[in-house]
Residue frames relative to the residue before (quaternion, step in Angstrom):
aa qw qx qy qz dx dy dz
X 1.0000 0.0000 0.0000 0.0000 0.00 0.00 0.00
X 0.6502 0.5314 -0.2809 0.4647 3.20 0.73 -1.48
X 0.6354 0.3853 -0.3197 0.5878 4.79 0.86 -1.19
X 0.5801 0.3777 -0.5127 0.5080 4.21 0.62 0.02
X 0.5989 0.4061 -0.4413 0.5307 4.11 0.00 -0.66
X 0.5911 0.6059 -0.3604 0.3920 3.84 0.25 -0.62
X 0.7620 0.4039 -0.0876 0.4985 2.97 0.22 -2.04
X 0.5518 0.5079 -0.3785 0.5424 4.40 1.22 -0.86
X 0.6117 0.5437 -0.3885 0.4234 3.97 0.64 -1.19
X 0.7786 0.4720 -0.2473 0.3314 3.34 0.52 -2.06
X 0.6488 0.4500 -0.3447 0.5077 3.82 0.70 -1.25
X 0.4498 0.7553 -0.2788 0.3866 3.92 0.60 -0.67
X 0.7786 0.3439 -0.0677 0.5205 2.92 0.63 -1.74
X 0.6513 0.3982 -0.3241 0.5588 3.55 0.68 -1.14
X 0.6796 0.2881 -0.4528 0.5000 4.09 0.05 -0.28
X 0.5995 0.4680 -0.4795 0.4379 3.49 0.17 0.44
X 0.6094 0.6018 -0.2252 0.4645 3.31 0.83 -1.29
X 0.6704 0.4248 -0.2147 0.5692 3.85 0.83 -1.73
X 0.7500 0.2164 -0.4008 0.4796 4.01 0.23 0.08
X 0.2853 0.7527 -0.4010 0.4373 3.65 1.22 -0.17
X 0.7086 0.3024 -0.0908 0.6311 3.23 0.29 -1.83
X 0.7156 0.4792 -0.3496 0.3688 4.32 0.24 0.02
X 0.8480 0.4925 -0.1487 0.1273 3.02 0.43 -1.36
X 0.7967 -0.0254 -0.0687 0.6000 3.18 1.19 -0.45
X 0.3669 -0.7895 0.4758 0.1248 3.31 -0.88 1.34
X 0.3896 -0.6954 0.5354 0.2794 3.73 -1.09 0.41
X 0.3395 -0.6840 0.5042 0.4032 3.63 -0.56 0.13
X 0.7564 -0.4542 0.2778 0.3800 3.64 -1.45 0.56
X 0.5808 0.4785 -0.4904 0.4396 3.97 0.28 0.67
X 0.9022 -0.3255 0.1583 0.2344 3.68 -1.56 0.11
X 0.0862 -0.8294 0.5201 0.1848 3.36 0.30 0.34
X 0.6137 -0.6548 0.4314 -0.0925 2.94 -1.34 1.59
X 0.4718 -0.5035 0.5745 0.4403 3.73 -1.02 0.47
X 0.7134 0.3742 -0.2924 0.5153 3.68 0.15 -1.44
X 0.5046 0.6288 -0.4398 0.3956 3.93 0.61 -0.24
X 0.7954 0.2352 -0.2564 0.4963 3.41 0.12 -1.53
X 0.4713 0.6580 -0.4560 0.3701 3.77 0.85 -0.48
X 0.5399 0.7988 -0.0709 0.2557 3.23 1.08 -1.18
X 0.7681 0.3844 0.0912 0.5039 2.45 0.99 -2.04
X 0.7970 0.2734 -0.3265 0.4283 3.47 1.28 -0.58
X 0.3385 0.5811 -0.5998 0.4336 3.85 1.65 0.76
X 0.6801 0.4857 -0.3996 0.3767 3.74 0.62 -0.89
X 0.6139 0.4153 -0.4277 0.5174 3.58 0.52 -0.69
X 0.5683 0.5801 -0.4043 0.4208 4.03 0.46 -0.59
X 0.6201 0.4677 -0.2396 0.5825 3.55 0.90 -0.83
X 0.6981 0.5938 -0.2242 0.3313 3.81 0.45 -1.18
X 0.7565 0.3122 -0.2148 0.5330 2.97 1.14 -1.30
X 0.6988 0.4011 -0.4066 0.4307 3.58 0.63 0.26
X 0.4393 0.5806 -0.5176 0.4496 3.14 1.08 0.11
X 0.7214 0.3502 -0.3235 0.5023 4.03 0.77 -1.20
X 0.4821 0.5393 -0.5360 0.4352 4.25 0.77 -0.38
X 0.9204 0.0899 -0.1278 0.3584 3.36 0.37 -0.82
X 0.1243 0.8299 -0.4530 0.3010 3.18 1.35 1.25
X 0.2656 -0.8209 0.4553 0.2195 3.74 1.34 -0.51
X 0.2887 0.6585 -0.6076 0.3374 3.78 1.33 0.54
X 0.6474 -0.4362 0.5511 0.2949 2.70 -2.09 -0.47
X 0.7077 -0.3820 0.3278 0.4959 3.65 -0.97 0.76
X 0.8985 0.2151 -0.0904 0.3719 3.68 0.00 -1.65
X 0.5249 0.5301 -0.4804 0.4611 3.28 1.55 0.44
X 0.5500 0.5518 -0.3904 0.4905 3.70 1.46 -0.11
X 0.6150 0.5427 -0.2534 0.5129 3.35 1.06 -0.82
X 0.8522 0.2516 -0.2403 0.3907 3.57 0.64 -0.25
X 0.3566 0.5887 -0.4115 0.5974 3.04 2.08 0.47
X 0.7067 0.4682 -0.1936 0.4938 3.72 0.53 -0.59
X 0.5239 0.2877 -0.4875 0.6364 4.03 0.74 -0.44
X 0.6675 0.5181 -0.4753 0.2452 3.98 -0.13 -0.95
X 0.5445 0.5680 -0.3189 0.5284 3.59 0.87 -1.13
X 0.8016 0.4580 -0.1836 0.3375 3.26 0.20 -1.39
X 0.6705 0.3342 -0.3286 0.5751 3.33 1.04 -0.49
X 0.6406 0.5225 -0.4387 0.3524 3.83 0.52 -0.18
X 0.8555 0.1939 -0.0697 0.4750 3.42 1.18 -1.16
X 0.7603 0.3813 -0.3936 0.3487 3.29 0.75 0.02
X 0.7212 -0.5142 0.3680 0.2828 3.64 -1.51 0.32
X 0.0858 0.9055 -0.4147 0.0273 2.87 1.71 1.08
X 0.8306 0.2839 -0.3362 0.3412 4.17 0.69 -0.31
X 0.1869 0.5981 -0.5178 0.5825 3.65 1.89 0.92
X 0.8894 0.0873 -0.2496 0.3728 3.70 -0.10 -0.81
X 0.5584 0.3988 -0.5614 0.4626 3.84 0.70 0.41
X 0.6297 0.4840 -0.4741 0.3802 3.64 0.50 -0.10
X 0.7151 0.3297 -0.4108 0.4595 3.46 0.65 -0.53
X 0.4872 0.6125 -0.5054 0.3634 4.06 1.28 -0.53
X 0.5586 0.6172 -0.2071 0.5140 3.58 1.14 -1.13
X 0.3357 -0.7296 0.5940 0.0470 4.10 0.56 -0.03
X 0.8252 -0.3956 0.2209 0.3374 3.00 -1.72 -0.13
X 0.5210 0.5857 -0.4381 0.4400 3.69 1.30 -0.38
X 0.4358 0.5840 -0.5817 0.3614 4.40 1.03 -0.39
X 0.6165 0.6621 -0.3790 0.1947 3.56 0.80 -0.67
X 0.6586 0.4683 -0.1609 0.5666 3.16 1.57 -1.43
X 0.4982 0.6528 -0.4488 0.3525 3.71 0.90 0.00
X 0.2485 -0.6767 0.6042 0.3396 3.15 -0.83 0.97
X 0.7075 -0.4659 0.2226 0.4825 3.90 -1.57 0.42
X 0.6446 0.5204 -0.3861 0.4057 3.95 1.30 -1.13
X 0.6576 0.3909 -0.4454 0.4651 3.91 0.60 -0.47
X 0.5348 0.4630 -0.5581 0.4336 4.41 0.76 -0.40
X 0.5847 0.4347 -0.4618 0.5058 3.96 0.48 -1.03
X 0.6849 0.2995 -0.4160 0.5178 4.14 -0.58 -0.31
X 0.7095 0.3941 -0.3759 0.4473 3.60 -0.21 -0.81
X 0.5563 0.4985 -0.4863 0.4534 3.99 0.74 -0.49
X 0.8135 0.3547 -0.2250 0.4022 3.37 0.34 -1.68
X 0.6595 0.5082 -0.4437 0.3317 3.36 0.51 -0.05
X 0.5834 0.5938 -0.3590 0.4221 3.38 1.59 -0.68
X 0.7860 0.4509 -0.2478 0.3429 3.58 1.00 -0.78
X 0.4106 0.5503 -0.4283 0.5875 3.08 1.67 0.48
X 0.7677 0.3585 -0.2471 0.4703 3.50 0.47 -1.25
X 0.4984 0.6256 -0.3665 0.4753 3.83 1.29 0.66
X 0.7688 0.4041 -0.1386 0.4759 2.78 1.17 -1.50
X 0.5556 0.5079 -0.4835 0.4468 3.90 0.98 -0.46
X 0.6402 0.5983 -0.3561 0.3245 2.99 0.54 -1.90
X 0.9619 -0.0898 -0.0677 0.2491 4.08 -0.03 -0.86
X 0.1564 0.7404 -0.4817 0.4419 2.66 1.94 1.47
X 0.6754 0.4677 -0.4163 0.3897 3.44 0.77 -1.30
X 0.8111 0.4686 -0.1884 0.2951 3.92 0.69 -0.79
X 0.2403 0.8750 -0.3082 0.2858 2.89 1.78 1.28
X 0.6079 0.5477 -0.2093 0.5355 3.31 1.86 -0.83
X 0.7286 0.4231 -0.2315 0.4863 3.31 1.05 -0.73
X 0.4780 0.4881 -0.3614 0.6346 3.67 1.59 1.52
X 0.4032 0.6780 -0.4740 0.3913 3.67 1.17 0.16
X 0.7892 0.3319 -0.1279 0.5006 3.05 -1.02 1.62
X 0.6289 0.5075 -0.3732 0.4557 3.55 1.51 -0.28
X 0.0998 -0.8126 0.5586 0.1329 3.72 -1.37 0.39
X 0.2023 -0.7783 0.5868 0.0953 3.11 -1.03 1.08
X 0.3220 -0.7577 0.5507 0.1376 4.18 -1.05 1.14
X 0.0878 0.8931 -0.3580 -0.2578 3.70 -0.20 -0.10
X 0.2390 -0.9346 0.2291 0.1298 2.67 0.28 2.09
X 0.7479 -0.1721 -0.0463 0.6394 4.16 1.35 0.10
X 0.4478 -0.5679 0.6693 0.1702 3.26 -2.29 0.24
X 0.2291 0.7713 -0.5938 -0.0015 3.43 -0.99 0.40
X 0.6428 -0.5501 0.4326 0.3116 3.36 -1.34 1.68
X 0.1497 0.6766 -0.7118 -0.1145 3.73 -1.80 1.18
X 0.7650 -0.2954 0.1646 0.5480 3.18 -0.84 -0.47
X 0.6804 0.5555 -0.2089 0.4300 3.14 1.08 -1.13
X 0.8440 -0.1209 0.3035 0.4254 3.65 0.94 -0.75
X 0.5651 -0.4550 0.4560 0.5156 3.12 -0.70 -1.12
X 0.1874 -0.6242 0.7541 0.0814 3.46 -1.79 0.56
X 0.0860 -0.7624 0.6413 -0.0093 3.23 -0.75 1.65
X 0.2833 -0.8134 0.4836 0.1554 3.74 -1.04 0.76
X 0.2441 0.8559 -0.4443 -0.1025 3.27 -0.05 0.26
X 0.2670 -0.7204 0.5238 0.3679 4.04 -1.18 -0.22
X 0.0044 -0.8325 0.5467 0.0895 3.23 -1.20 0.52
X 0.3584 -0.6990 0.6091 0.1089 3.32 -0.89 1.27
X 0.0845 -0.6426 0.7608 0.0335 3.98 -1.30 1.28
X 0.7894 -0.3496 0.3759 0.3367 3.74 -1.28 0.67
X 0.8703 -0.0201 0.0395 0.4905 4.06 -0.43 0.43
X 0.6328 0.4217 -0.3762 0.5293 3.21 1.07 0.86
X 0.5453 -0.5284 0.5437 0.3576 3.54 -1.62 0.31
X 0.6505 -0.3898 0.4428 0.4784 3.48 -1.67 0.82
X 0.0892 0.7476 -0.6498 -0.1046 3.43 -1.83 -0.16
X 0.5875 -0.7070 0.3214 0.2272 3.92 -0.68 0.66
X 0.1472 -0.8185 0.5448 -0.1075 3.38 -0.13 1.13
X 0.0194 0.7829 -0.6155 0.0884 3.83 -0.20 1.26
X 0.3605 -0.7943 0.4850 -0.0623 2.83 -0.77 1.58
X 0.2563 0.8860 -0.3394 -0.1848 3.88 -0.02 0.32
X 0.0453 -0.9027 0.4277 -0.0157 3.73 -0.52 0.86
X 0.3186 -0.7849 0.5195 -0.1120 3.03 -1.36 1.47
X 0.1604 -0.8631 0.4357 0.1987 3.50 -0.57 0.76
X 0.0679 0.9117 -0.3763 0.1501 3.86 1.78 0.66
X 0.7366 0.3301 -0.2564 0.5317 3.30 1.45 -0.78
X 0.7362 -0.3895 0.3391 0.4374 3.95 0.83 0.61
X 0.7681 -0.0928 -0.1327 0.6196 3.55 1.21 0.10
X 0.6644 -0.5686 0.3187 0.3656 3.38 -1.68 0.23
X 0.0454 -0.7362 0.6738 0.0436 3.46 -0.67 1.21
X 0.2360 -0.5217 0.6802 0.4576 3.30 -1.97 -0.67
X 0.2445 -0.7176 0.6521 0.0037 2.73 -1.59 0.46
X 0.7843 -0.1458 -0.1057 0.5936 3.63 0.97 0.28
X 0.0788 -0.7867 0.6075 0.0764 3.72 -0.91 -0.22
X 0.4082 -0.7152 0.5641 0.0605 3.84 -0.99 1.12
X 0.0547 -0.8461 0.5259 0.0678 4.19 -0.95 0.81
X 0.5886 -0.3424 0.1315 0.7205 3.55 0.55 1.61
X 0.8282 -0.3506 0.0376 0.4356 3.30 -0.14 1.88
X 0.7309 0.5060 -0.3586 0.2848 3.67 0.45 -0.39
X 0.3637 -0.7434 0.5162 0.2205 3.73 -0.55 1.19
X 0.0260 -0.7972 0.6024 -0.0291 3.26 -0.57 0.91
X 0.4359 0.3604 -0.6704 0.4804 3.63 0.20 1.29
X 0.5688 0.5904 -0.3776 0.4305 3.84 1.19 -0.43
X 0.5362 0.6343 -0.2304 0.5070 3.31 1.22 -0.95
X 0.6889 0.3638 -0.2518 0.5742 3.82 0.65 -1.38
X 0.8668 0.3136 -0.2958 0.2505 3.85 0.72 -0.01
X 0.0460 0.6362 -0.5299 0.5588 2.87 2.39 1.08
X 0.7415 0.4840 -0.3221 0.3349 3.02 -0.49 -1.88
X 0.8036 0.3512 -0.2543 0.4077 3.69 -0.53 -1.62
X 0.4959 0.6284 -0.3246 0.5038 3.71 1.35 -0.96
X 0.7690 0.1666 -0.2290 0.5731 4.07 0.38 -0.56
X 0.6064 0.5348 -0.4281 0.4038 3.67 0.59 0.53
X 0.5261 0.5636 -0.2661 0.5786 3.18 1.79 -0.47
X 0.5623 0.5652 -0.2367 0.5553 3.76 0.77 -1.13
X 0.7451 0.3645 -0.3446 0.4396 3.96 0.13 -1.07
X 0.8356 0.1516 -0.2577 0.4609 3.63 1.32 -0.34
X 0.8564 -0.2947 0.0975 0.4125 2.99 -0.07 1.68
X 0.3582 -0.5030 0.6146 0.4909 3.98 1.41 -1.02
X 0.3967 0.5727 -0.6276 0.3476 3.82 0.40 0.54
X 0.2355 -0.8167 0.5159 0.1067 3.75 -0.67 1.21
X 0.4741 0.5436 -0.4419 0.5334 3.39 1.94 -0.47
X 0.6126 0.6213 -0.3893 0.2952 3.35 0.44 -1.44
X 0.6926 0.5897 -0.1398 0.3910 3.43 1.15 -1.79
X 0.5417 0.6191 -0.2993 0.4834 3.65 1.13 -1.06
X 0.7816 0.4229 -0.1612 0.4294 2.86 0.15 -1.85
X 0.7573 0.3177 -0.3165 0.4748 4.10 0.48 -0.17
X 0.6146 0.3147 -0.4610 0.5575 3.96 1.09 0.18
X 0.5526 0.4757 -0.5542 0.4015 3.62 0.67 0.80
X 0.6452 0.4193 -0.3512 0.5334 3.59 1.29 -0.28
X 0.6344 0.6377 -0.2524 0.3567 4.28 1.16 -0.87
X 0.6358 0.4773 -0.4437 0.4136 3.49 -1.35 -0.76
């Protein structure tokens, strides 16, 4: 019971996080405390707007790679999901390994969008790091206790993106590069090999 509340928190976060990083762009000037705050009431609004959008699974799923490829910092975070092997990529295998990740982003926690109906997120402050902003928020899912969601956002690419985001301490773009990190390993470190199966996964 106790690795299902976990696993409801974790997918939660990251589909929050994956339209986070989409939904609403800053224009090309500073981004603000009251900015990044901003940015994660609007995604708060966004993502219930698509929970209760009544599409179909894969019309949510392709409403969500679109977002995602328009607004978020989608080859900042397969390059760092990708670890130290992006290095040995030549530039045509990073372009496949991007697009395949943001498909294999978007299935993976698009499909677990219904099973967040009813959830509420507060954002409760913002505080200046180096990188940006650090946006705190709590978020309460049906039959569980609140829990802390740390949002973090950065406007490096000319507007305000996220770019990573922390569950009661756990980094979970680090988490997607455990993950993609022992999928690489089961095949051999073949990155073609890899492409070609997170275009069929998630």
């Amino acid at each position: 019971m106790q690795n299902n509340i976990l696993n409801r928190r974790k997918f939660f976060a990251t589909a929050l996080a994956g339209v986070l990083a989409t939904s609403l762009p800053f224009p090309a000037f500073a981004l603000t405390e009251a900015g990044a705050k901003q940015l994660v009431n609007s995604v708060v609004s966004d993502i219930t707007r698509v929970i209760d959008s009544g599409k179909s699974e894969n019309a949510m799923i392709r409403d969500f790679e679109k977002i995602f490829v328009q607004y978020g910092d989608v080859p900042i975070m397969a390059r760092y999901a990708l670890g130290a092997d992006a290095r040995a990529a030549s530039a045509s295998q990073m372009r496949q390994f991007t697009k395949a990740f943001q498909g294999y982003i978007s299935r993976k926690y698009g499909r677990r969008f219904r099973e967040f109906i009813g959830g509420e997120v507060t954002v409760r402050n913002a505080r200046k790091i180096k990188a940006g902003y650090e946006v705190r928020t709590s978020v309460k899912l049906r039959g569980s206790s609140p829990f802390d969601v740390t949002f973090l956002v950065s406007d490096k690419s000319g507007r305000g993106k996220f770019y990573n985001m922390f569950i009661e301490g756990v980094n979970l773009l680090l988490t997607e590069r455990t993950e993609i990190g022992a999928m690489l390993d089961a095949r051999g470190g073949d990155l073609n090999r890899l492409i070609k199966d997170l275009n069929r996964s998630g």
